[in-house]
N, C-alpha and C positions, 0 to 999 in steps of 0.2 A: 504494500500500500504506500501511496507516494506523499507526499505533503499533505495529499487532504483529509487527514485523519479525520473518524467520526466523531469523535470527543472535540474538536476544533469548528464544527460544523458553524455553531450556535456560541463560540466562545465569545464573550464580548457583547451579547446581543441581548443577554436575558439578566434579570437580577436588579438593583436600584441602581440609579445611574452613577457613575462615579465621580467623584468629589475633589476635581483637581484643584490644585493650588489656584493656579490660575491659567486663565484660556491661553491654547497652542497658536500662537503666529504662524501663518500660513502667506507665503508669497505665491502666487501665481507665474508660470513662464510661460507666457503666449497668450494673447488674447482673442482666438480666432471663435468661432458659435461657440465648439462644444463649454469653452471655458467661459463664455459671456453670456450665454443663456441656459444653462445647465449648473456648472459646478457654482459660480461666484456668486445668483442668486440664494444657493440651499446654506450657504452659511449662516443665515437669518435663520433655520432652523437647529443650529450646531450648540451642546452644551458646553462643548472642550474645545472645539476651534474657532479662529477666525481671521479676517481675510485684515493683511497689513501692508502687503507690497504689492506692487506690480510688474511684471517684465515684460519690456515687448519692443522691437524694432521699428513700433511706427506709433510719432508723436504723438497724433491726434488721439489714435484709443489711448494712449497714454492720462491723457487732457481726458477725455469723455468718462472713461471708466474710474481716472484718479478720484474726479470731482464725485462721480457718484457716490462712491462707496468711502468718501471722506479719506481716502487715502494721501497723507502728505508728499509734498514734491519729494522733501527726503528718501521717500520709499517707492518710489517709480525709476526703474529703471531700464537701459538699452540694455543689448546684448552684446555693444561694446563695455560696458561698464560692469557688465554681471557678478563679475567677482565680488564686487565689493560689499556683498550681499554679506562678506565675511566681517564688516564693521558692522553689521546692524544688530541688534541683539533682540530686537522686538521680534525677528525673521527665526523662527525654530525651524519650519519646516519650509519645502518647495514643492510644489504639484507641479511635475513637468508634462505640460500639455501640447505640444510643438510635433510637427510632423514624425515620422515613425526614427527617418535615419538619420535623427537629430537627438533624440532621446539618448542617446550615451553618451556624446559630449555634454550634456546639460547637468546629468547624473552624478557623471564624475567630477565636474565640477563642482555641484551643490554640498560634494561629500567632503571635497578639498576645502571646500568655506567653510566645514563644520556645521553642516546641514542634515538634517533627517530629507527623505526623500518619497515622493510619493509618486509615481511615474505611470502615464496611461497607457494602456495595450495597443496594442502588442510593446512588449517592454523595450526591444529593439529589432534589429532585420537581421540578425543572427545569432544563434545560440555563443559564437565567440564575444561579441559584442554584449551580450548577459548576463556570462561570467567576469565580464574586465568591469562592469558596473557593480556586482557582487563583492567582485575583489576589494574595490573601488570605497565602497561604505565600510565594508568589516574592518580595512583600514584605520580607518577617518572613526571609527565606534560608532556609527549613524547608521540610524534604519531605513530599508529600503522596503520600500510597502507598492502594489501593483493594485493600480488602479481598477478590479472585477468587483462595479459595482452590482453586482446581483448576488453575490456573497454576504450583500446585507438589506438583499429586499426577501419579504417575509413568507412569499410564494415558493420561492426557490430555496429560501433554508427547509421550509418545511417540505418540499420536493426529496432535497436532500434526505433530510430524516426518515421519511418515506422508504424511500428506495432502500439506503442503505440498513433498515434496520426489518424491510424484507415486510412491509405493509401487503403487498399484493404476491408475496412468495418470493422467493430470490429468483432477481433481476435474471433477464434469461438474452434481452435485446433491450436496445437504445435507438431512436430514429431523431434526430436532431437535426432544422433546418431551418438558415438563416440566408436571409438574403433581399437584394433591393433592387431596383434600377438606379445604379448609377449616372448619375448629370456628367456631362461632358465640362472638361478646362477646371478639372480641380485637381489639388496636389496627388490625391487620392489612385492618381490617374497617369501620375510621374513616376515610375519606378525609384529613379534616382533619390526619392523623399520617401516613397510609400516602404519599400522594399519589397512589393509584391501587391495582386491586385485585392480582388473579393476574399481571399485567404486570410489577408492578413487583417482587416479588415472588419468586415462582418462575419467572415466564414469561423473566426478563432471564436465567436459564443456556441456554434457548436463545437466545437473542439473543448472548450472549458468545460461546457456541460458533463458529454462525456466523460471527461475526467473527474468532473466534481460529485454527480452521481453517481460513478463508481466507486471511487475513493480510492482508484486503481491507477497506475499506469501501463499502458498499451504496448502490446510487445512484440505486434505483428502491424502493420500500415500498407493500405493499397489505395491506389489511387487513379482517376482519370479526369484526365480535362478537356472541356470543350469551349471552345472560344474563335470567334468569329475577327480573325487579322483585320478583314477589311472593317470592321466596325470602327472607327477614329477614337474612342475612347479607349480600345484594348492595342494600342500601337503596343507597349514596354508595360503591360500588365495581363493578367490572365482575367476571365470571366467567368465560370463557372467549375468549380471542382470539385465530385464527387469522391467520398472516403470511405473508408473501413478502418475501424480500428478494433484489432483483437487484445482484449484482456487476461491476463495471468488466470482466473477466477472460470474463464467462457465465456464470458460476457462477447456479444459482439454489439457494435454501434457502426450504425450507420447514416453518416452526413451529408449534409449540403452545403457550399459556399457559392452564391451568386450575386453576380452584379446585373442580373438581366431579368430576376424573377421573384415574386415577391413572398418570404418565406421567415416566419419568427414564432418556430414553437420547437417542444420536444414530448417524446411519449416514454417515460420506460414499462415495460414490458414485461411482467414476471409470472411465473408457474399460476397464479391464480388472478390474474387482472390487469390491469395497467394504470399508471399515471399521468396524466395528458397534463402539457401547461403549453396555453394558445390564446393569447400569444405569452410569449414565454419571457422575452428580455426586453421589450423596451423601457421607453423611459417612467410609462406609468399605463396601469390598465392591465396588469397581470392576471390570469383566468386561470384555475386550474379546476379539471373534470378528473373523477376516482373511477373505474369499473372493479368492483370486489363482488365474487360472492352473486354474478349475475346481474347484479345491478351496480347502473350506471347514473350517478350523481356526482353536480359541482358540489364545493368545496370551496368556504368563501372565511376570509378572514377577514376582524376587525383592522382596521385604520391603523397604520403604526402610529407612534409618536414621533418618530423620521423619517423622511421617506432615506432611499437607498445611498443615494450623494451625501446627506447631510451624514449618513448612518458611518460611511465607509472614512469622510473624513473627520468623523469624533472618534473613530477606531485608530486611526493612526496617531490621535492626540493622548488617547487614554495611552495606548501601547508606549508613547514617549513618557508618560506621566508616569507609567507603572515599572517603566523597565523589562517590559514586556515583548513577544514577537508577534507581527501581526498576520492574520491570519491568510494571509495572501502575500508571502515575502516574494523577495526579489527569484528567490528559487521556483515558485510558481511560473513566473514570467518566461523565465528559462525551461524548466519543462515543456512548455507551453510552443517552444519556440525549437525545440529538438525532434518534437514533433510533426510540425509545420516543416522545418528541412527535409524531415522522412516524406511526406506528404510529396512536398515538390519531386522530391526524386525518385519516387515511384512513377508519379504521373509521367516524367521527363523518359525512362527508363522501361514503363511501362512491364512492372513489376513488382509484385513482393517485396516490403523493406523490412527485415526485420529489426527493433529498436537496438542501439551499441552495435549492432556489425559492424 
């Protein structure tokens, strides 16, 4: 069993809230949507963090986003100046939000400043490039936490517990698919930034899944891709790629990653029932349907008291507060990405990977 222990499932998530000294500083690096209309509004729901810097290469969100969020000129900065995030002492953490193959220079930097680090997925565009981030904080004594926020929405821990403690019989399959239409003329879209197209992308929440509903790691991968060259959005990216992953256990799962087709749920599958969640990751509106026992009923939970963003960055603030690891370290990320290598090079090879060959 790999990182995602069942005892870990729920750690951090249940019990009275914890009583830090005081709230975690958080700087932000890039201010592109996901970081201006997703993460920096859920701070207002945060017990343990909150938002004090800014980083970004272009003035005006500088100016826009300082002013809103009362952030002083002091604490706005370029990504010439980034370093100096190491004289600031209100800065504990960073959420590096910036395209994929920029994510390890910012990491190791944040860790060089004497920074905790919070970094969004895919963690970077190669499993070598995961480990020199890893190295990079163990160093520096700073924790590195990966940005899987479904790990703290309340559908999918209880997904988890589900599955793994064998709710509908032990897990027997997994069907996992995620996917979009892609818009044309985004970074998304550049290899040179993305490190890859719908895989790395959207396609890695089934790949998470999988892993995190099993609580396994994969040790057989196949894979195939189909993608359309003359389509102008797939020049230097792939668009749809289908997986297998076999687990230690038998488990088998089977995934989707696309950019052409519209796809966000998972089912696991066991000796007496299954677990459906549809749609399964976005950013709110989670569903989940039970079949046990011949009948087939949803399954509706109360309203957290945070939703997932706000959940995942008071998790990395308790974790700094307690001395604690979070439950998504920088090692998830990596896995995650050893994977995704396998994936590519089955499809390219058109073959059976098995996992350390």
């Amino acid at each position: 069993m790999g990182g995602f222990g069942a005892g870990l499932a729920l750690a951090g998530m249940a019990g009275p809230a914890f009583a830090a000294s005081r709230r975690i500083g958080y700087a932000i690096v890039g201010l592109g949507s996901y970081a201006t209309r997703q993460i920096m509004p859920n701070f207002a729901g945060c017990d343990q963090a909150k938002l004090v810097a800014l980083v970004s290469g272009t003035p005006a969100k500088l100016a826009q986003y300082g002013d809103q969020y009362d952030i002083p000129a002091t604490h706005r900065y370029s990504y010439a100046d980034f370093d100096r995030i190491r004289d600031n002492p209100d800065i504990d953490a960073v959420y590096v939000v910036l395209p994929n193959s920029l994510h390890a220079e910012y990491v190791i930097r944040a860790a060089q400043a004497g920074k905790h680090v919070l970094c969004e997925k895919p963690m970077a565009v190669s499993a070598a490039e995961c480990e020199a981030m890893i190295a990079a904080c163990a160093k520096a004594g700073k924790k590195l936490m990966i940005g899987y926020r479904s790990r703290f929405e309340p559908y999918n821990r209880l997904a988890i517990e589900l599955a793994r403690g064998g709710h509908v019989g032990p897990t027997r399959l997994i069907t996992a698919e995620h996917g979009f239409s892609a818009q044309p003329n985004q970074w998304r879209l550049d290899k040179p930034l993305s490190g890859g197209g719908s895989l790395m992308d959207i396609g890695i929440y089934s790949l998470n899944a999988a892993r995190y509903l099993t609580g396994e790691e994969p040790v057989e991968v196949s894979a195939v891709e189909s993608t359309d060259r003359n389509d102008p959005r797939f020049v230097t990216v792939e668009d749809r790629i289908n997986f297998m992953l076999r687990f230690p256990s038998g488990i088998i799962a089977n995934c989707i990653s696309s950019y052409s087709s519209g796809h966000n749920g998972y089912r696991v599958i066991g000796t007496q029932g299954w677990i459906d969640m549809e749609p399964a990751t976005p950013y709110s509106g989670q569903s989940m349907t039970i079949r046990k026992d011949g009948v087939t009923a949803p399954r509706t939970l109360p309203a957290p008291a945070k939703n997932q963003f706000a959940g995942q960055l008071d998790h990395l603030a308790e974790c700094i507060q307690r001395g604690t690891t979070p439950i998504v370290p920088g090692e998830e990320g990596l896995a995650d990405l050893r994977v995704i290598e396998a994936i590519y090079r089955s499809a390219a090879e058109g073959r059976s990977v098995r996992m350390g060959a």
